[in-house]
N, C-alpha and C positions, 0 to 999 in steps of 0.2 A: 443325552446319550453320547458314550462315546465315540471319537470318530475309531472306526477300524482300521488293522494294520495296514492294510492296501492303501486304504486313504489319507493316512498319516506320513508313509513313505513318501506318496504322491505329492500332498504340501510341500514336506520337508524339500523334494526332487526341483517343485517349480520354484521355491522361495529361492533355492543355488543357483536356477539359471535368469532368474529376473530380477529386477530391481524392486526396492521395497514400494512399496504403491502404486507398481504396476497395472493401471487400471485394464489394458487388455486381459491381461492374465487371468484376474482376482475376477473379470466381470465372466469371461468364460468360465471359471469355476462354477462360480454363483449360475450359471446356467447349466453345465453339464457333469457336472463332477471334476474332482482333483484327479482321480484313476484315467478317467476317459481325457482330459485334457493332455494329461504327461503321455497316452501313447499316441494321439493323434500329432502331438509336436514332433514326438519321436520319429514318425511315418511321415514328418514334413507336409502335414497336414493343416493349411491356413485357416481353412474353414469354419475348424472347430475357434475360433476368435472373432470375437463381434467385431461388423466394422470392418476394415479392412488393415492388414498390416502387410505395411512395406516388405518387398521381398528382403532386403538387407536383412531388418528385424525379424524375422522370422529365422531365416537363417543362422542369423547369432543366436536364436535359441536352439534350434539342431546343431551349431556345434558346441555348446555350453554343455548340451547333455551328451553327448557323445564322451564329452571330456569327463564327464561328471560319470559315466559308466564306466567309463575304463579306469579311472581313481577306482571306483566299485570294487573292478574284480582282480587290481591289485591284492596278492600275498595276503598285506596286512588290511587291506581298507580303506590306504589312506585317503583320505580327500571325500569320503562318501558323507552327504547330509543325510543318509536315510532315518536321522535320529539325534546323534552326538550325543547321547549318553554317553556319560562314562564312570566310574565308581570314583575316582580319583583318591585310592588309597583310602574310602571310607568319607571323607571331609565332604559335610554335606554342602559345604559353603561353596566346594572347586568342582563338585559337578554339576554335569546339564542335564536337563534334562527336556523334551518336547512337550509343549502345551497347545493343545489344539482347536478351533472350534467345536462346540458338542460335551469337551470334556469340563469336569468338574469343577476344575481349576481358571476352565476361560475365564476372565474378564467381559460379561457379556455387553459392557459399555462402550467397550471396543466398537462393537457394531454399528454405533452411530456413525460409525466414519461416512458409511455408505450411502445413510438416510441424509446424511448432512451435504453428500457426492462435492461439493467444491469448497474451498471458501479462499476468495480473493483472485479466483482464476485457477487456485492451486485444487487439479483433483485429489480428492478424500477418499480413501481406500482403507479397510480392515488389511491387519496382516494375515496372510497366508496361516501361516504358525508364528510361534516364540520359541526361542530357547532362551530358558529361566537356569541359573544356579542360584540356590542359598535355599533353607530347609524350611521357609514359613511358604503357604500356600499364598500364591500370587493374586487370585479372584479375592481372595479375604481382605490383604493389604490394601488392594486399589478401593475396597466398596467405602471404606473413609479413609482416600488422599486428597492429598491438596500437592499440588506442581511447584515446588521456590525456584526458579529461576531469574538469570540476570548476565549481568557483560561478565568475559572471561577476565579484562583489564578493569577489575573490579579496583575502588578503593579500598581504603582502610574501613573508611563507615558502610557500604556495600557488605563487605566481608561481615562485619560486627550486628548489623543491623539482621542479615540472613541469619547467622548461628543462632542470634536470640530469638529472634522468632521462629527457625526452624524447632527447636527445643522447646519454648512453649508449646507450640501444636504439638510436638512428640509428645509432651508430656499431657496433656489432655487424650491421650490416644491415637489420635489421628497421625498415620502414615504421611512421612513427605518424601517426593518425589521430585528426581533431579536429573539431568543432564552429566554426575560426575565429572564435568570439563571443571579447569583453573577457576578461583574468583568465585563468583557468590552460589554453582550447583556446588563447589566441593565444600565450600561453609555451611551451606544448607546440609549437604549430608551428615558433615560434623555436630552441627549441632542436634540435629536427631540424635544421635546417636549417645551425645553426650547429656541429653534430656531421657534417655532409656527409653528409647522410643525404637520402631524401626521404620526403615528407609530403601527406595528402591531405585536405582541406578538404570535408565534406560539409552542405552548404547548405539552408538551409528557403526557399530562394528562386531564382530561375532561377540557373544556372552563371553567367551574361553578366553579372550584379548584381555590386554590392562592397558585402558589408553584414558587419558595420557598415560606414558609411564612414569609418572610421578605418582603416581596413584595406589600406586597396586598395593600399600595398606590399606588404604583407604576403600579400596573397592570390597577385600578380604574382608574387612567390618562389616561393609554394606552389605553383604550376602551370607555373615553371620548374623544379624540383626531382621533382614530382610530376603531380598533378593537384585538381584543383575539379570538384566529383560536386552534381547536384542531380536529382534522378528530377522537378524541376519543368520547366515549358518557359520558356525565352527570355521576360523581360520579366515573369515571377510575382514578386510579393512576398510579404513575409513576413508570418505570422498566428502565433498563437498554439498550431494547430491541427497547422499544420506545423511548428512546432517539437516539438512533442511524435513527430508520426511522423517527424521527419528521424534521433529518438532509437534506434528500428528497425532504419535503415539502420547505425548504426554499430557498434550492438551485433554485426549478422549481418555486416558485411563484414570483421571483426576476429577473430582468435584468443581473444583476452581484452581486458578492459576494466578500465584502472587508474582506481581515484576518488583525486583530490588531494585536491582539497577540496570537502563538500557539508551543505547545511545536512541534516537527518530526512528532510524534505517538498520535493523538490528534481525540476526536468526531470533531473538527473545521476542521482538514484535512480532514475528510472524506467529508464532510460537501463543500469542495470547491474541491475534485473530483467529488462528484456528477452533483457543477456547473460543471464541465469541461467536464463532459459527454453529460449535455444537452446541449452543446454548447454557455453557458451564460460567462461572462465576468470575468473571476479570479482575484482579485488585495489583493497586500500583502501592509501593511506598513512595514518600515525598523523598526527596533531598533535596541539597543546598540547591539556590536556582541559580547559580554561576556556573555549576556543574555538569558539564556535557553530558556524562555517564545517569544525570537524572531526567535530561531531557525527552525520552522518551516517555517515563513512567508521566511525566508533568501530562505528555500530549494525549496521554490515553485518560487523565484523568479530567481534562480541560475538555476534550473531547464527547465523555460524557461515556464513553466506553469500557471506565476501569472506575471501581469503589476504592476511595481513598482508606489503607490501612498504616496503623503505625504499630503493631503488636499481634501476637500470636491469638489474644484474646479477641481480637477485633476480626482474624480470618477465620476463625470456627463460628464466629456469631456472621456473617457472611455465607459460611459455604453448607454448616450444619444447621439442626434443628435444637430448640432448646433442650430436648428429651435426650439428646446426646452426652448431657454432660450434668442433666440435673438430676434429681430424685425422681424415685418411680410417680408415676403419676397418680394419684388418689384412685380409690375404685371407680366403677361406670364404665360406659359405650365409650372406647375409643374412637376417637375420632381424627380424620388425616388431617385437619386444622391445626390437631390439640398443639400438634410440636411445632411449629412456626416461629417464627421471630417478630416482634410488631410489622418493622418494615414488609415483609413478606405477605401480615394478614392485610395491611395495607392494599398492596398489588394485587390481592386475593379478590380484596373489597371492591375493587375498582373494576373490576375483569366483568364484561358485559357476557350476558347468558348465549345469545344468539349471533349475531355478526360481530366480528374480533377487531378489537380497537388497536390501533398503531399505538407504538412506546410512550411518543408527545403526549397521545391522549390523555394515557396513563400518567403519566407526571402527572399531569395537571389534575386531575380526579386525582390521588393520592396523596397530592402536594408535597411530590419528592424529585431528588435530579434526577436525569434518567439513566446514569453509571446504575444505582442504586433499582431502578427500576427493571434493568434489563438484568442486573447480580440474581434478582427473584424471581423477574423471570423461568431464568433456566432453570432457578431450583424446583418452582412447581411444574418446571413441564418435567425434570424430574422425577420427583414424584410423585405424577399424575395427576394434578390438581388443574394445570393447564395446555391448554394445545394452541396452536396456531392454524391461521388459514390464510386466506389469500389476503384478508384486508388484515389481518395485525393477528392477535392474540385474546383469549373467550376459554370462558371455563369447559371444563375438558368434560368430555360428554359421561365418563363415570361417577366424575362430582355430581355433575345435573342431576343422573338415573339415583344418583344415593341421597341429593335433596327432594325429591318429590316426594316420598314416603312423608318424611318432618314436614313437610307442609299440607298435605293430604287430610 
């Protein structure tokens, strides 16, 4: 269901005066509404926030909104998020538009942020809202993406390596998803692009922005092809602060997350532990190993944390199912197995019915590494083949309720 006018102004209202992951904010909603939240802020009201918030911080949000009212009932409006629509001469590519939870267009994957609540120390939060421009429906794009990301001081083979696989997976279908910054997101975007694919740009700064400004053909494609996502409002810039949580959103809107190129200590690592926390699909390319810029993909793959990929064809057989890209499947009971990938029936095979076995286990019952292990993981807890519990991971109790009949 859609959310309602009141409630959409209400998001749009808190997303203007808080930061993107604001976990006070986002966890009051989730308890009392977006409506009841923005007037009890308004009335300087602490309460309504779980927890306790500093009088400072609370503060700063009564005068954020006060500011953000009086923009409001300015003449023209400037400055108001109650929306940020705008027609922009028709060009479906330059305007905005709001995407909300509830609505059609969510990204309901999005949601995991919440379920996932940390990962590394760093809290995990859903946005508020989005503001989306470019004319293809955004829940559609993201239900098969994959993340290319990598260092902005990309190399020559960083840059070459990104394009071509980002255009293989365009050209199989599959959406890729990037960061638009210098070096291997703006390759990645390119080569979608130039594989006739589309591509979707998510922003640490208002949708309406062009940043970098080097960019802004390159953005103009990516929102004719796809879309431009910023969970900021209309006329935000860019911080430090929100680059690190725009890292968040791409992890959870994505299947899996390929690193090109990253130094150890990188926004890009952080960026593919986040995928690793919501249980999405890690994969590193190799490079030279004199190469600082591959040293991090090296340690996530050494690590055992990232599947080693060298081709577009190698990240769909990773993050997809075979039915994705093959012929329809002969007649008969479908079944949620049918589309798997060996490795996957594998992990499937191994997965005890009752008490959930740790990753190692798995390896070893599988006899695969555990990059590989934990890549399948996330895809069947995906698509509900697998859960987890306190001691590891066990077939998901819909699989069980749907094998007992076949054995019966």
């Amino acid at each position: 269901m859609s959310a309602g006018t009141g409630a959409r102004a209400a998001r749009a209202a808190l997303a203007a005066v808080s930061e993107p992951g604001d976990a006070l904010v986002h966890d009051a909603v989730a308890l009392h509404g977006p409506e009841e939240v923005l007037s009890r802020l308004r009335a300087g009201d602490g309460t309504v926030l779980p927890g306790r918030a500093s009088a400072r911080r609370l503060e700063g949000y009564g005068h954020r909104l006060a500011a953000l009212d009086e923009a409001a009932a300015a003449p023209d409006g400037a400055g108001s998020a109650g929306g940020g629509a705008g027609a922009a001469d028709g060009d479906p590519a330059r305007a905005l538009r709001l995407v909300c939870p509830g609505d059609e267009e969510w990204p309901s994957q999005l949601d995991d942020l919440a379920l996932a609540g940390a990962s590394g120390g760093f809290p995990l939060r859903p946005p508020l809202c989005l503001w989306v421009r470019g004319a293809a429906d955004l829940r559609a794009l993201a239900a098969r993406s994959v993340a290319v990301i990598g260092a902005r001081a990309a190399t020559a083979y960083g840059e070459h390596v990104a394009a071509d696989l980002a255009a293989e997976v365009a050209e199989r279908g599959w959406t890729v998803l990037s960061g638009a910054a210098y070096g291997v997101d703006a390759a990645a975007h390119r080569g979608a692009v130039a594989g006739g694919g589309s591509t979707v740009a998510v922003l640490a700064c208002g949708a309406d922005a062009v940043y970098p400004r080097g960019h802004e053909l390159l953005l103009h494609r990516v929102a004719q092809s796809g879309a431009v996502v910023s969970e900021l409002p209309p006329g935000a810039t860019v911080t430090r602060s929100r680059l690190l949580q725009r890292n968040r959103l791409v992890a959870a809107l994505t299947r899996g997350t390929v690193v090109v190129e990253a130094a150890v200590r990188s926004g890009t690592a952080s960026t593919a532990g986040h995928a690793a926390a919501l249980g999405r699909t890690v994969m590193a390319v190799p490079g030279p190993v004199t190469a600082p810029t591959s040293a991090g993909c090296h340690a996530l793959v050494r690590a055992g944390r990232a599947v080693l990929v060298t081709s577009g064809a190698e990240v769909v057989d990773a993050v997809g199912r075979l039915g994705d890209d093959a012929a329809p499947a002969p007649r008969g009971e479908e079944r949620p197995e049918d589309g798997l990938t060996p490795v996957q029936l594998r992990v499937l095979d191994a997965l005890p019915v009752r008490r959930g076995a740790p990753v190692a286990r798995l390896a070893r019952e599988a006899g695969l590494d555990l990059g590989s292990v934990r890549a399948a993981l996330g895809l069947l807890v995906l698509e509900g083949l697998a859960e987890a519990d306190e001691h590891g991971h066990r077939v998901s109790a819909a699989l069980r309720a749907r094998r007992r009949p076949e054995r019966a």
